[in-house]
C-alpha positions as CSV (number, residue, x, y, z in Angstrom):
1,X,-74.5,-19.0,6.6
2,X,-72.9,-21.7,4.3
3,X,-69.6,-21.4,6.0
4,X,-72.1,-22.3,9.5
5,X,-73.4,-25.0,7.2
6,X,-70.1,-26.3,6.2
7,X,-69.3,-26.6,9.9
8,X,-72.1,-28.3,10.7
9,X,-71.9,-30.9,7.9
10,X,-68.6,-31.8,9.1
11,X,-68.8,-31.8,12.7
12,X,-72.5,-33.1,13.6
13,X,-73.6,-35.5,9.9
14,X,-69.7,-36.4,9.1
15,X,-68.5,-36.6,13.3
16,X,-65.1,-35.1,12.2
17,X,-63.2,-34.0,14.6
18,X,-61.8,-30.0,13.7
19,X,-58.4,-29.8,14.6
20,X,-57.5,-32.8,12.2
21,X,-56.4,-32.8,8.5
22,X,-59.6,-34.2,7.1
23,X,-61.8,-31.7,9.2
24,X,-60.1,-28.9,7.2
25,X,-60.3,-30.8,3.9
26,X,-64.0,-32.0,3.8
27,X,-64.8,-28.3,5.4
28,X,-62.9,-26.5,2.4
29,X,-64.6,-28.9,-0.6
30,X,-68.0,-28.7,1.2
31,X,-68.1,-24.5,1.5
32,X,-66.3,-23.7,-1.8
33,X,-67.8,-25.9,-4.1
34,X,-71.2,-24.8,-2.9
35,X,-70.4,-21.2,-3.3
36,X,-69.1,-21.7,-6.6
37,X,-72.2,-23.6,-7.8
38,X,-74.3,-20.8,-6.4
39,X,-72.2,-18.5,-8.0
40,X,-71.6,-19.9,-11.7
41,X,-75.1,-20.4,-12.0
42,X,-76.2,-16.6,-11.2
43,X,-73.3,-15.3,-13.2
44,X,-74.1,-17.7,-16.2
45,X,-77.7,-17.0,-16.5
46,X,-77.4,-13.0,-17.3
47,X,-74.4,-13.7,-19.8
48,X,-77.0,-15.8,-21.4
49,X,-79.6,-13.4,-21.5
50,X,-76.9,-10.5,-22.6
51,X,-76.0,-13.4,-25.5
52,X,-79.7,-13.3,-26.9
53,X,-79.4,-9.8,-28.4
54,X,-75.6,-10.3,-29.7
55,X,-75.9,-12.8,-33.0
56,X,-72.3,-14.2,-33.6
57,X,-72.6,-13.4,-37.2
58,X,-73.4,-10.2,-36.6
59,X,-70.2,-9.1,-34.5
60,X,-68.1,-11.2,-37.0
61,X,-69.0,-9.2,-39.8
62,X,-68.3,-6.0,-37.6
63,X,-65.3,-7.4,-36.3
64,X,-64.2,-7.8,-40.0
65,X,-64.3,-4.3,-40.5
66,X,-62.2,-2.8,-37.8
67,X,-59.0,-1.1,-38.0
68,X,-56.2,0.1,-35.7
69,X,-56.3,-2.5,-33.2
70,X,-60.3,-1.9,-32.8
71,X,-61.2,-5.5,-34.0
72,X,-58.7,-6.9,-31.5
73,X,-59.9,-5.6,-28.7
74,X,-63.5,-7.0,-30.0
75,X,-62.2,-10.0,-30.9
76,X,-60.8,-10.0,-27.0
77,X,-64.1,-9.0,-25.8
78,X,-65.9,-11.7,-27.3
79,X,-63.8,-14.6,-26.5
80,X,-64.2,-13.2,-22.5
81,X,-67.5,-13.6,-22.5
82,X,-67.8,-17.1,-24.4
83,X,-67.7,-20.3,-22.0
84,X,-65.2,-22.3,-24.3
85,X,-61.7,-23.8,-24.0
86,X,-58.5,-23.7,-25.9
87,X,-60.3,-26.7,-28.0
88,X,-63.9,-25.8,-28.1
89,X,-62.4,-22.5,-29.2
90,X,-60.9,-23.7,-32.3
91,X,-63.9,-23.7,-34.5
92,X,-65.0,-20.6,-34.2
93,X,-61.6,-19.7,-34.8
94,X,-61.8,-21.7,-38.1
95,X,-65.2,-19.8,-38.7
96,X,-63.5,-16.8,-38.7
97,X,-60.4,-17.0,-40.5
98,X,-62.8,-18.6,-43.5
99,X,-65.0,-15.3,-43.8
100,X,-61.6,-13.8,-44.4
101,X,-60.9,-11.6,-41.0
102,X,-57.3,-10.8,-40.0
103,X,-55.8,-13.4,-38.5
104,X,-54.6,-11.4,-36.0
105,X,-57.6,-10.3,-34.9
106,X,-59.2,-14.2,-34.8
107,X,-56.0,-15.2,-32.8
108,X,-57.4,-12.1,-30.8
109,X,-60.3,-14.0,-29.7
110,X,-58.3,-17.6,-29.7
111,X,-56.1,-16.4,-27.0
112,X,-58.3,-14.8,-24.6
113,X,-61.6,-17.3,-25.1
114,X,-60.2,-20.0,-22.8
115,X,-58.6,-17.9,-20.6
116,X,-61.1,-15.6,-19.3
117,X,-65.4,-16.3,-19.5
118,X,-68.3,-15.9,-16.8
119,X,-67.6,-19.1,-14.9
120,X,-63.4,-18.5,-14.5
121,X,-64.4,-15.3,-13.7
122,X,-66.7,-16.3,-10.6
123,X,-64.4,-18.9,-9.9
124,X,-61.6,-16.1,-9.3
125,X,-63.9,-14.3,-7.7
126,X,-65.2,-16.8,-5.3
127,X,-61.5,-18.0,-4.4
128,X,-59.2,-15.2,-4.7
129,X,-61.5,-12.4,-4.1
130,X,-63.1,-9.8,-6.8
131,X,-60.0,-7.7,-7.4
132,X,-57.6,-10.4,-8.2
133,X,-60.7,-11.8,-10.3
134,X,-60.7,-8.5,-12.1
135,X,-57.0,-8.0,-12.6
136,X,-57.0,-11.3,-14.0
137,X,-59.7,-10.8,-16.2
138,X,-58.4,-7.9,-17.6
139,X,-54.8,-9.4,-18.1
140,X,-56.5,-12.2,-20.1
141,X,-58.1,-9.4,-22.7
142,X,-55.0,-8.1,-23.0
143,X,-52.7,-10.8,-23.6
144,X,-55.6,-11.6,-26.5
145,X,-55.1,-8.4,-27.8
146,X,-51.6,-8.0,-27.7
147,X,-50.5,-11.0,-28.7
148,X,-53.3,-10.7,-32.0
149,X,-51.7,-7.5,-33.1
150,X,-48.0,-9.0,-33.0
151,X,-49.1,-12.2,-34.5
152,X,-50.9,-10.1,-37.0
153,X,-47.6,-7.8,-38.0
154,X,-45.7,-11.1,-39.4
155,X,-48.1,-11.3,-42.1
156,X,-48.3,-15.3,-41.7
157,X,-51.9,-15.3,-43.8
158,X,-49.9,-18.5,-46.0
159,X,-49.2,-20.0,-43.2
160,X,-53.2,-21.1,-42.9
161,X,-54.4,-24.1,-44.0
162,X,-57.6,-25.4,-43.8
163,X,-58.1,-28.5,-46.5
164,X,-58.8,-30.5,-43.0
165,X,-60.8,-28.7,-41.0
166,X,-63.8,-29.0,-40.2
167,X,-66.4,-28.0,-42.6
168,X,-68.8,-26.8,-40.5
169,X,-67.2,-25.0,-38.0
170,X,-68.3,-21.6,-39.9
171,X,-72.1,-22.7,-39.2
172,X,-71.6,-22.6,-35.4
173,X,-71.2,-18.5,-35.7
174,X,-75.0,-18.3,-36.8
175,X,-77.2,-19.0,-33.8
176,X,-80.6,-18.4,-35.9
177,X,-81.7,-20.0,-32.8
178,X,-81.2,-16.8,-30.7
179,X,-85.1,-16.2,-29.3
180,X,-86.8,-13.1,-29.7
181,X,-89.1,-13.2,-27.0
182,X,-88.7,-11.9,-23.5
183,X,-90.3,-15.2,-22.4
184,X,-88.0,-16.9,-24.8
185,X,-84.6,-15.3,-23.7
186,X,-85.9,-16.2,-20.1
187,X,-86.0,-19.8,-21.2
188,X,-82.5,-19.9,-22.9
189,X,-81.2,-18.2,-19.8
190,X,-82.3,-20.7,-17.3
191,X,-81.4,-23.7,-20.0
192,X,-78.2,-22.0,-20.9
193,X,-77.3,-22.0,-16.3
194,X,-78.5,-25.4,-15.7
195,X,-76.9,-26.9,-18.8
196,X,-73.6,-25.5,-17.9
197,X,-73.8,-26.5,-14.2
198,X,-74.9,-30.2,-15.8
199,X,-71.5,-29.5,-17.7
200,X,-69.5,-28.3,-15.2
201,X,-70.6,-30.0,-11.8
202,X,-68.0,-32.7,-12.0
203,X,-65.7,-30.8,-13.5
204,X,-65.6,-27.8,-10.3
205,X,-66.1,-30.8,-7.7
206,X,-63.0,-32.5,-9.4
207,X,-60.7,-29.8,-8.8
208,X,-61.7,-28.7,-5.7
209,X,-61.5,-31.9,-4.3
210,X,-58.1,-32.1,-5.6
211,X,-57.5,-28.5,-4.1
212,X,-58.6,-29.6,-0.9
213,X,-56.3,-32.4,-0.9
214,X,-53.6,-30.2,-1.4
215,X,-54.8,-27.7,1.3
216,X,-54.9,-30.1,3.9
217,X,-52.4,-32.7,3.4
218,X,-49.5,-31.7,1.1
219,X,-47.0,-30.0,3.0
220,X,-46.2,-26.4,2.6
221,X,-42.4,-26.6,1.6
222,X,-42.9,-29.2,-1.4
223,X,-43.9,-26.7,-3.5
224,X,-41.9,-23.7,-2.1
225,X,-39.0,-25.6,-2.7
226,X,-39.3,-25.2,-6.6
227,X,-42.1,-22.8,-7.3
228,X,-41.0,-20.3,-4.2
229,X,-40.6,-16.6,-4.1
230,X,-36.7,-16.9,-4.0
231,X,-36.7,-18.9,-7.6
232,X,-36.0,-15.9,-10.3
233,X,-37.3,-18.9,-12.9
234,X,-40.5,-20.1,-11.1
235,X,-42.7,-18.4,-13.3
236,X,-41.7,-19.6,-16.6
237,X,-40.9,-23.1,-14.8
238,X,-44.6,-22.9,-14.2
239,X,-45.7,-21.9,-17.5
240,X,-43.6,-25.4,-19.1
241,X,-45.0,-27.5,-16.9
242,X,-48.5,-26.1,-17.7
243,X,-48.2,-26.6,-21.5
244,X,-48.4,-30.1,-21.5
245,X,-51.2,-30.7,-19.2
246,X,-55.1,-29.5,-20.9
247,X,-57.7,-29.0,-18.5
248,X,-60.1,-25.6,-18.6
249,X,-59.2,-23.3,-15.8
250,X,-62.8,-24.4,-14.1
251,X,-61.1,-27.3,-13.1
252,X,-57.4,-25.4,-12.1
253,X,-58.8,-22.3,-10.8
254,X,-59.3,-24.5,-7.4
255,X,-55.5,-25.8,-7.4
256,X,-54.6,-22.7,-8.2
257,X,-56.2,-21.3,-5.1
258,X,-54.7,-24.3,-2.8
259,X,-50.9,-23.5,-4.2
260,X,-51.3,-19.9,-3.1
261,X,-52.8,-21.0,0.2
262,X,-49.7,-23.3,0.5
263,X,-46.7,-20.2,-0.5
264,X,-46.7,-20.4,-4.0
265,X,-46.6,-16.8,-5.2
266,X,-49.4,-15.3,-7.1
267,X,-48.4,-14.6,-10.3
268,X,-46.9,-18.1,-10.5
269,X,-49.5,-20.2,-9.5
270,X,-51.5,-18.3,-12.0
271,X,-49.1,-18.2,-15.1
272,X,-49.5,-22.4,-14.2
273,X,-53.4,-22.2,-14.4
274,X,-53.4,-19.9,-17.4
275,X,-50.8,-22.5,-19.4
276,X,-53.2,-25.0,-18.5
277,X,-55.9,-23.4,-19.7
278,X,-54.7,-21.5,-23.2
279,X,-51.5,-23.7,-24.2
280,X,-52.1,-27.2,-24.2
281,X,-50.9,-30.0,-26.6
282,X,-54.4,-31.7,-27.3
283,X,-54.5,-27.8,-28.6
284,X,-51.6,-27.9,-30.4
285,X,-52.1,-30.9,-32.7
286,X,-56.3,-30.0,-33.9
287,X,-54.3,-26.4,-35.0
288,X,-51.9,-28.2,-36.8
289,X,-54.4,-29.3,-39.3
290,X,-55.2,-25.7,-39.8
291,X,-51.7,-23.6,-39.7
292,X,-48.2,-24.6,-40.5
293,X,-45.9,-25.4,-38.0
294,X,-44.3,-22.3,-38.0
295,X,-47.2,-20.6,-37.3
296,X,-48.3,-22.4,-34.2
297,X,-44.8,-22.4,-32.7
298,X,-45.4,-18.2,-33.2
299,X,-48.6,-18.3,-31.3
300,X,-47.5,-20.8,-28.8
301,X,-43.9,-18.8,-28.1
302,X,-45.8,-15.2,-28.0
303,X,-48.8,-16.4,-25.6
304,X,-46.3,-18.3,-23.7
305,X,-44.0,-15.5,-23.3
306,X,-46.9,-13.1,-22.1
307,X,-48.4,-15.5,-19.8
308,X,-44.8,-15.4,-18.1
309,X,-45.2,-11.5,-18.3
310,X,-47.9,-11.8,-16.0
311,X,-47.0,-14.2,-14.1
312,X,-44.1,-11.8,-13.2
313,X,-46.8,-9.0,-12.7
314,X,-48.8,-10.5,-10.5
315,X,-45.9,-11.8,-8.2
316,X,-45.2,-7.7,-8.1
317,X,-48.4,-6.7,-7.0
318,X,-48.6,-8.8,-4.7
319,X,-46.0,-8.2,-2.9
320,X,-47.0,-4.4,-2.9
């Protein structure tokens, strides 16, 4: 029905004529963006109400007390299931390396909260189809995990400092405001949906305008030509040329999607998005104020270096 609609829209209200460019265009930002809306607000409103019986303070002190790899794999968890970026990320972070958890296991959660939530998770979904959303998912958790424990063997505890960080950040972990109520959790639930579609609106409509740009005018063989299946360095090519640029993958999951439509192997047009996403240098300089340099040039070489990993893996499977 909305892909009817979507051909309606653009043939009878817009008079555009199908077997042109902008036909294709206008009918790819009108059906996708919909969907997605649709979707994200579904998907957002029962992580909300799941949220309303997990306190934050509660599964950091728990997280605190896990050993052999347990609180990493919590740590993991909860950053997949909390709608931040690599930025918004940072003070929870903050929160928890002040009550004196692991570092590794709050670089756990650092790693794996911007790269995988609800929303990129119906975004992948919605574009790429559930498996991929679900391989991808569980690639994010792990490269969290992984990259927590290895960060967490150097022993780098020195290398924190927080003399400028922000004082508060440790406050945002206690959500006192959590309701008890079943009619209370309902209400969070529906403000918690509509507030992140008022977030996010702009945000998806941005990037998949810019996706459908790419899908209808930008010729195939510009990006083949450097990010192809034939270059043995496209992947960590990819991954470079993510780092600089800092956008959430709401916004990239839509390119993303329009590179692979155009050639641009799987794994590679994802190890861009997930660069994007969890390495970016507004990222780099707010942790600066809170870890040495040698510290963030660890945790920016090891994410890096998995994100590559699976960009590599995901070029594999699908050409399986």
């Amino acid at each position: 029905m909305l892909q009817q609609f979507a051909n309606w829209l653009c043939a009878s209200v817009f008079n555009l004529d199908p077997t042109t460019k902008l036909y294709g265009s206008v009918n790819f930002f009108i059906y996708d963006t919909i969907k997605l809306y649709i979707l994200i607000f579904i998907v957002v409103a029962v992580i909300a109400l799941i949220r309303t019986f997990l306190p934050p303070h509660k599964i950091k002190e728990m997280l605190s007390r896990q050993r052999f790899a347990l609180g990493n794999i919590f740590a993991a968890i909860l950053g997949a299931v909390t709608p931040f970026c690599s930025c918004s990320s940072i003070p929870i972070f903050v929160g928890f390396i002040k009550a004196e958890m692991p570092i590794g296991i709050a670089f756990s959660f650092l790693i794996a909260s911007p790269l995988v939530n609800e929303v990129v998770f119906v975004l992948m979904g919605g574009t790429f189809g559930w498996t991929i959303a679900g391989l991808y998912a569980l690639s994010g958790i792990l490269l969290g995990i992984f990259s927590g424990l290895i960060i967490g063997k150097f022993k780098l505890d020195r290398e924190i400092i927080l003399k400028n960080s922000e004082p508060n950040a440790e406050e945002r972990l206690d959500l006192a405001y959590l309701p008890k109520s079943l009619e209370g959790k309902i209400q969070f639930m529906l403000r918690e949906s509509f507030g992140t579609l008022k977030k996010l609106w702009w945000i998806i409509a941005l990037g998949m305008a810019i996706g459908a740009g790419i899908h209808g005018y930008i010729p195939q063989e510009f990006f083949t030509q450097y990010l192809g299946a034939s270059s043995s360095w496209a992947v960590p090519i990819a991954v470079l040329i993510g780092i600089p640029i800092y956008a959430g993958c709401s916004t990239v999951v839509p390119i993303a999607f329009a590179l692979v439509v155009k050639g641009i192997p799987l794994g590679t047009a994802l190890a861009f998005m997930m660069a994007i996403a969890g390495l970016s240098l507004p990222e780099g300089i707010m942790l600066k104020r809170i870890m040495s340099a040698k510290l963030l040039a660890i945790f920016f070489g090891i994410t890096a270096a998995g994100m590559v990993i699976i960009g590599y893996l995901f070029n594999m499977i699908s050409v399986i």
